[in-house]
N, C-alpha and C positions, 0 to 999 in steps of 0.2 A: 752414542755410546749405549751398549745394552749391556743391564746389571738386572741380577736375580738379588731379590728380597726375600730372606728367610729367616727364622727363630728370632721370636720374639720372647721378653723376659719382662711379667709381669709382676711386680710386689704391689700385695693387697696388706694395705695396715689401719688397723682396726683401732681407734682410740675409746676405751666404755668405761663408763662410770662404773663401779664396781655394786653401787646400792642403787641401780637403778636401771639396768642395761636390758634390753630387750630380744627378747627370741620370735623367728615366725614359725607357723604350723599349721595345719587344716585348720583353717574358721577359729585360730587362737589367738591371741597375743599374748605372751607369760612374763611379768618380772622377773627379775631373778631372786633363786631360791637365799640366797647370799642376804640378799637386802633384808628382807622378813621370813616371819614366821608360816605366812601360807603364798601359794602363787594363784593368782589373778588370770582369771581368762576374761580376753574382751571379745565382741562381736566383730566378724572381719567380711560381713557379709555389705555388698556394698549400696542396695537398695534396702529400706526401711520393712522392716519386719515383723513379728511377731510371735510367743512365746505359744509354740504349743503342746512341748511337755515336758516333766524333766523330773529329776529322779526327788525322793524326799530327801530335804536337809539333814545332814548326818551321816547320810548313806557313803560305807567303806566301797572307792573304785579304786580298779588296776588302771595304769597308763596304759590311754587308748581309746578305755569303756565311755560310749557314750553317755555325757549326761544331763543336754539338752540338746533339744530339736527345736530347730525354730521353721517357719513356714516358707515354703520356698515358691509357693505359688507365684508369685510378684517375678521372681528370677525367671522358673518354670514358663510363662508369657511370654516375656522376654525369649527365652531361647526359642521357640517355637516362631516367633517371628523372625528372629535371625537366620532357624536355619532354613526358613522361607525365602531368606535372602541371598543364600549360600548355597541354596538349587536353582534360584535366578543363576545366579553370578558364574554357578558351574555351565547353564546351557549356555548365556553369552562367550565364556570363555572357548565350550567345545565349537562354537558357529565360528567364532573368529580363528580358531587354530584352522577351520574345516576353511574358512577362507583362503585361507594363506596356503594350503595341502595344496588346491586344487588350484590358487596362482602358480606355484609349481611346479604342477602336472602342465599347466599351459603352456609353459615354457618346452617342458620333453616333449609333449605331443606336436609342438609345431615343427622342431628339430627331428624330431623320429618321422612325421608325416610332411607336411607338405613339402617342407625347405629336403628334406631326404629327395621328394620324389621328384623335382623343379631339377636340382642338383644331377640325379641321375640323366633325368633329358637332356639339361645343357652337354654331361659327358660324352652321349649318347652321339648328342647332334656333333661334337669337336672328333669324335672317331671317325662319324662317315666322315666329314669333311677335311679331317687328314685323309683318308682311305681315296678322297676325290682328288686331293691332292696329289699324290702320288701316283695313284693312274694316268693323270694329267701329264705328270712329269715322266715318266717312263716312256708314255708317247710320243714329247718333244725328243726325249734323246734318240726313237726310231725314227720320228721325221728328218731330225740333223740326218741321222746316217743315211737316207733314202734321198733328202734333197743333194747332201754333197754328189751322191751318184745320178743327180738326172731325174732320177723318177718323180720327182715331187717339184710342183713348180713354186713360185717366192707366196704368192697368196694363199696358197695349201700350207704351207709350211707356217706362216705366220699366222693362220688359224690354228694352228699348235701351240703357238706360243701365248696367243690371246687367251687360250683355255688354260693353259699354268697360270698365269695370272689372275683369274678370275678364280678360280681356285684356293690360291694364294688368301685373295682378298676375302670370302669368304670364309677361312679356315681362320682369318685374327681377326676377323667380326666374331666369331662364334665363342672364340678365346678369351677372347673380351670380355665381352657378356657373362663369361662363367666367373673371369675372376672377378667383375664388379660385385658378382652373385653373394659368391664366397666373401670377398673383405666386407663390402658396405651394407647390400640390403640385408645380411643375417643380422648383423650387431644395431642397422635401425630396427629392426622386426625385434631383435629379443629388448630393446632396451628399452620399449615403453612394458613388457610382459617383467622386465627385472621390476624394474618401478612399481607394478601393481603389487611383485613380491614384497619389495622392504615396506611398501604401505601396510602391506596384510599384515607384517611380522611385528613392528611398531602398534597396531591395533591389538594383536595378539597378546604383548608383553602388557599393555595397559588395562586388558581384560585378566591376566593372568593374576598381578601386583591385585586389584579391586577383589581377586577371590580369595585369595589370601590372606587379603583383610579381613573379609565374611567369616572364612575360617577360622581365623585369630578370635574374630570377637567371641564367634561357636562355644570354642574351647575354653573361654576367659568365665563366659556365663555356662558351663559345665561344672566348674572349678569351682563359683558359687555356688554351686547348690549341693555340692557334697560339704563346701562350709557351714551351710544349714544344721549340719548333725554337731556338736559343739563337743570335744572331745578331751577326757581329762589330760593334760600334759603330763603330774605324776600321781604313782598312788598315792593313794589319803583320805581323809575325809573332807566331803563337798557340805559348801555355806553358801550362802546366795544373799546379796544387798537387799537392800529396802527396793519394793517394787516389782523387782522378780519373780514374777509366777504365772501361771496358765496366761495366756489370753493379752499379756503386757506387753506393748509395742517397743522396739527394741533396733537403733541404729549402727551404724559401724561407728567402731570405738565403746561404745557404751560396755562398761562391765557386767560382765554374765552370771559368773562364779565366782567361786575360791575353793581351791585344796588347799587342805592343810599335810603337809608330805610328811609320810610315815619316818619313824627317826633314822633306819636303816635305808632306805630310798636312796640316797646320794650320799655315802661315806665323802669326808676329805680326806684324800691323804696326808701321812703325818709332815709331810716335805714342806707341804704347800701353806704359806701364810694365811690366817685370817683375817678379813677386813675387819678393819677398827670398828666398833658397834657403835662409835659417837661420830665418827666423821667420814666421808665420804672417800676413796683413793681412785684415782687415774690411773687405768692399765691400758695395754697397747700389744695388740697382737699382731705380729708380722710373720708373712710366711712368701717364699719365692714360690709362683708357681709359672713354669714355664709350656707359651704354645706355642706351635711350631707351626707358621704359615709361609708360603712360598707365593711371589707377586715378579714376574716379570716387569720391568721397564725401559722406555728411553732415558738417559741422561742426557741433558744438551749443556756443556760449563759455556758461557760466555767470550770472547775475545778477553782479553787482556786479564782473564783467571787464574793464570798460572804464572805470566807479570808478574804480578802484586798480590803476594803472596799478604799482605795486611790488609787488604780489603775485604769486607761482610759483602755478600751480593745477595739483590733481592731473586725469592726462589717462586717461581709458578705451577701451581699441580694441575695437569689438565686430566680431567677424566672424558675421555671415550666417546660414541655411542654404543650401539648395543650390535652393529654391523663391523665392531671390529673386534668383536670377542674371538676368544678361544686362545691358540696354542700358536700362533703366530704375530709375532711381533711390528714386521714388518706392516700390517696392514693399519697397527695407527700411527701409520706417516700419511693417512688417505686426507684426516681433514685438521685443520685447526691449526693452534702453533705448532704440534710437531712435522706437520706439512711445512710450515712460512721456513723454519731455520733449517730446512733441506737445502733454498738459495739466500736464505737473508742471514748472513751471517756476523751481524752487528746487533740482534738479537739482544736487549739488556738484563734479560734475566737465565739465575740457571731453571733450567725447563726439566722437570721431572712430569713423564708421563708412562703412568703404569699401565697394564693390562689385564682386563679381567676375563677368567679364566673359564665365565659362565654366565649366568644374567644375574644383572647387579654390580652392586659396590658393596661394600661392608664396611661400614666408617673405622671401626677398632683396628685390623688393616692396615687402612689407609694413613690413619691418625698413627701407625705403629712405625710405618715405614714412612711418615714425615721424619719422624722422633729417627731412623736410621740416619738417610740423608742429612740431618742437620748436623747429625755428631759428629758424620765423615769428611762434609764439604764446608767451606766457609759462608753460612747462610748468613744472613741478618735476620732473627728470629721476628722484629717487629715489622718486618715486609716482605712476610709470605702470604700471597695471594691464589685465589680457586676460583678455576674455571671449569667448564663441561658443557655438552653437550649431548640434547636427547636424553636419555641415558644415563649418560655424563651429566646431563642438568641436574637430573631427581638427586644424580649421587649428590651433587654439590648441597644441594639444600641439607641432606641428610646428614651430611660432612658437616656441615657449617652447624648443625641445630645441634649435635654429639658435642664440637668443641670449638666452641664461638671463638672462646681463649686464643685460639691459636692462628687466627686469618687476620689480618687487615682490610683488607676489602675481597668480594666475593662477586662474581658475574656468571651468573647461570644463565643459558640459553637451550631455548624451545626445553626446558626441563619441567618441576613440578615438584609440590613438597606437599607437608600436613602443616594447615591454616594452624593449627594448635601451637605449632612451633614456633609460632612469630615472636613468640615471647622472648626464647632464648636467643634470636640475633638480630633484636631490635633498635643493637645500640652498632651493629658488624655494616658499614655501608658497601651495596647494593646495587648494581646495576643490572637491568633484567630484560632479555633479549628474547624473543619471538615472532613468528611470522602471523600474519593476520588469516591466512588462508591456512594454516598448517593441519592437514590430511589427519596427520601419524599422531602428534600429540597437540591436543586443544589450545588454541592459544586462553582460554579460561583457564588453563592449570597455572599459568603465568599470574592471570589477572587475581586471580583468589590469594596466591600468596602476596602481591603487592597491597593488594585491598587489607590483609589481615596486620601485614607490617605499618601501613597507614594508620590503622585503626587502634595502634597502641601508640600513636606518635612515632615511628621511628625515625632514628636521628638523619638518616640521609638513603633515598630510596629511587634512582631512577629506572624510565621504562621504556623504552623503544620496542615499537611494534613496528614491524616492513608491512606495511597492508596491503600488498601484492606478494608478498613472501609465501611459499609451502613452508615445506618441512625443514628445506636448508637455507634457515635464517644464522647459520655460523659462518658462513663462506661475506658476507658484507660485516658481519659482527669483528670475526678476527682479521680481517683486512684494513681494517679503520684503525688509525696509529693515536686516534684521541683516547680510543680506550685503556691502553698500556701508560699512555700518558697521564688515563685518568687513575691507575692503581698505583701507579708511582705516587701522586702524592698524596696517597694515604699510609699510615703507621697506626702499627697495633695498637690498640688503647689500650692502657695500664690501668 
């Protein structure tokens, strides 16, 4: 079954103490004006720092006006090494896309050259040897008509006939030849030149993902150092704590300032209640804001689904690799479950497998269009399980670290995650699939996240490495019926 996933509808609600709730800002953190008499700026800088100037106590600012600078040298270092690392990470990335171009091109050039030119000779040779054919045979039907009258005796004539035949026989030798040319040796010739492709393009995406984090970091330690300038949230007049002054070492959090906000600065309207000056009130802001995403999928409902209309069934998400992107649906039916339930039609779970539309997953998505599925079909919310591959691996880790809450058990193969994450699905059991030999993505991307989930104790962690396996360590993963057997009996934890 193929179903589009669209519109999504987000409520974001906000619960804040009314004497105590907080705002962010460039390099600020503000109480609010509600609670007290002035607002509080603290340091949001996130390496240790220090004061190096800042205006006199007293001094009347507008919102905005800077009115400390703290030293960004320490950040400044920092960035200068990252984006040291962000001009690495751009050359590897242009070498490996330059790899994969020119795997590419090796494919058209052998198609445009040799197999072109090989292809014309064999056509070349099956014309004359029809063209021999034919002269052959035109001369048997003048021998017939010359022996029937005489002139030709039985040995002349039946040297006519031996030359049609020979003719014959080399005309579907050469026929031959051409078609073994055409079916067999083009598709061996191109398919070890495909393979070199989807290796390059796998190295390519794992260079791409590494620059993007360089970049990420770039931009993050950019962001610090314009927090350095410390800027008043509103007009007033600025006070400063004990300690504060030239040359004072100064951490994130640690308080900077205080304005005291001009009286006109922030009218309340007459509508609007005031917090009680002796006790604290609980407010809660809610607002609908709607995005609108669109996700192609398979649906597969199980045998006996539409039966028994009272049964919860366990639901499976498979995500992808990265060789079955785009605008076609049909091509992830290439590997994994939504390949097995093409003939295995006893299949125990319903099988949701989406398509993405580009490189990557997006857990919010994903996690949006589980939340669809569940509301439409009869799931059993505590035995929904994540699977992927490649691709589909990384998404899985990513999936699962977003919303542990939501999986029972999780099996990533030949994927990869961030070691950081181990924390959040350390309690989500585990099984982790990769080839020992794998080309396209390290089997170290495996081992780092099990090593990380180890290393906090996690509650249930296994690992299977194929140590003669490449890249396609899914094809023996999802063929093995221990594995479904092993996500069956696990349920969400509560």
């Amino acid at each position: 079954m193929i179903s589009a996933f669209r519109g999504v509808r987000l409520f974001v609600s906000l619960a804040a103490i009314a004497s105590g709730s907080t705002a962010f800002g460039q390099g600020v953190v503000k109480d609010s004006p509600a609670s007290s008499k002035s607002v509080s700026v603290r340091c949001s800088v996130d390496s240790k720092t220090c004061v190096v100037s800042l205006l006199p106590e007293g001094t009347h600012v507008a919102k905005g006006d800077v009115v400390c600078e703290l030293d960004p040298a320490a950040v400044k270092a920092q960035l200068v090494e990252q984006s040291k690392k962000v001009s690495v990470a751009e050359a590897v990335y242009k070498k490996a896309k330059t790899v994969r171009e020119e795997a590419e091109r090796e494919i058209t050039a052998y198609l445009d050259g040799p197999y072109k030119l090989e292809l014309q000779e064999l056509q070349g040779r099956v014309t004359l040897a029809r063209d021999d054919y034919s002269r052959a045979s035109a001369k048997l039907e003048s021998s017939k008509k010359l022996f029937a009258k005489g002139f030709l005796t039985p040995s002349q004539h039946s040297l006519a006939e031996r030359a049609v035949e020979r003719a014959k026989v080399k005309l579907d030798q050469i026929e031959g030849r051409k078609n073994l040319f055409e079916k067999y040796t083009k598709a061996k010739a191109t398919m070890g030149l495909k393979a070199e492709v989807e290796k390059a393009r796998g190295e390519e995406l794992i260079k791409q993902a590494e620059l993007e984090n360089a970049r990420d970091g770039e931009k993050k330690l950019s962001k610090q150092i314009e927090a350095c300038k410390v800027v008043a949230p509103v007009a007033g007049i600025v006070s400063y704590p004990k300690g504060i002054e030239e040359a004072a070492d100064v951490s994130k959090g640690n308080l900077v300032c205080s304005v005291m906000p001009d009286q006109t600065t922030e009218p309340q309207a007459k509508d609007v209640p005031k917090a009680s000056a002796k006790s604290q009130e609980a407010k809660t802001f809610e607002r609908e804001i709607t995005v609108k995403v669109k996700l192609n999928y398979l649906l597969y409902l199980p045998e006996g689904y539409e039966s028994d209309q009272a049964k919860r069934w366990p639901l499976m998400l498979f995500l992808h690799g990265a060789g079955e992107s785009g605008d076609d649906l049909s091509k992830v039916k290439a590997n994994g479950p939504p390949k097995i339930v093409e003939s295995k039609k006893d299949f125990p779970f319903i099988l949701v497998s989406p398509q993405s539309p580009g490189r990557g997953w997006n857990p919010d998505t994903l996690h949006a269009l589980l939340d669809d599925v569940k509301k439409t079909y009869r799931v059993d919310p505590d035995r929904v399980y994540l699977t992927g591959l490649s691709m589909g691996g990384y998404g899985s880790w990513a999936l699962a670290a977003a919303h542990p809450e939501t999986f029972a058990a999780m099996a990533p193969v030949c994927g990869g995650g961030n070691p950081r994450d181990a924390s959040k699905i350390k309690n989500l059991p585990i099984w982790v699939f990769h080839g020992g030999k794998d080309p396209v993505v390290p089997v170290v991307r495996s081992e780092e996240m099990v090593k990380a989930l180890k290393d906090l104790n996690a509650g249930e962690v296994k690992f299977t490495v194929y140590p003669d396996a490449g890249h396609d360590s899914w094809t023996e993963t999802y063929d093995n019926p221990e594995l479904y057997k092993w996500l069956l009996e696990h349920t969400r934890k509560k």
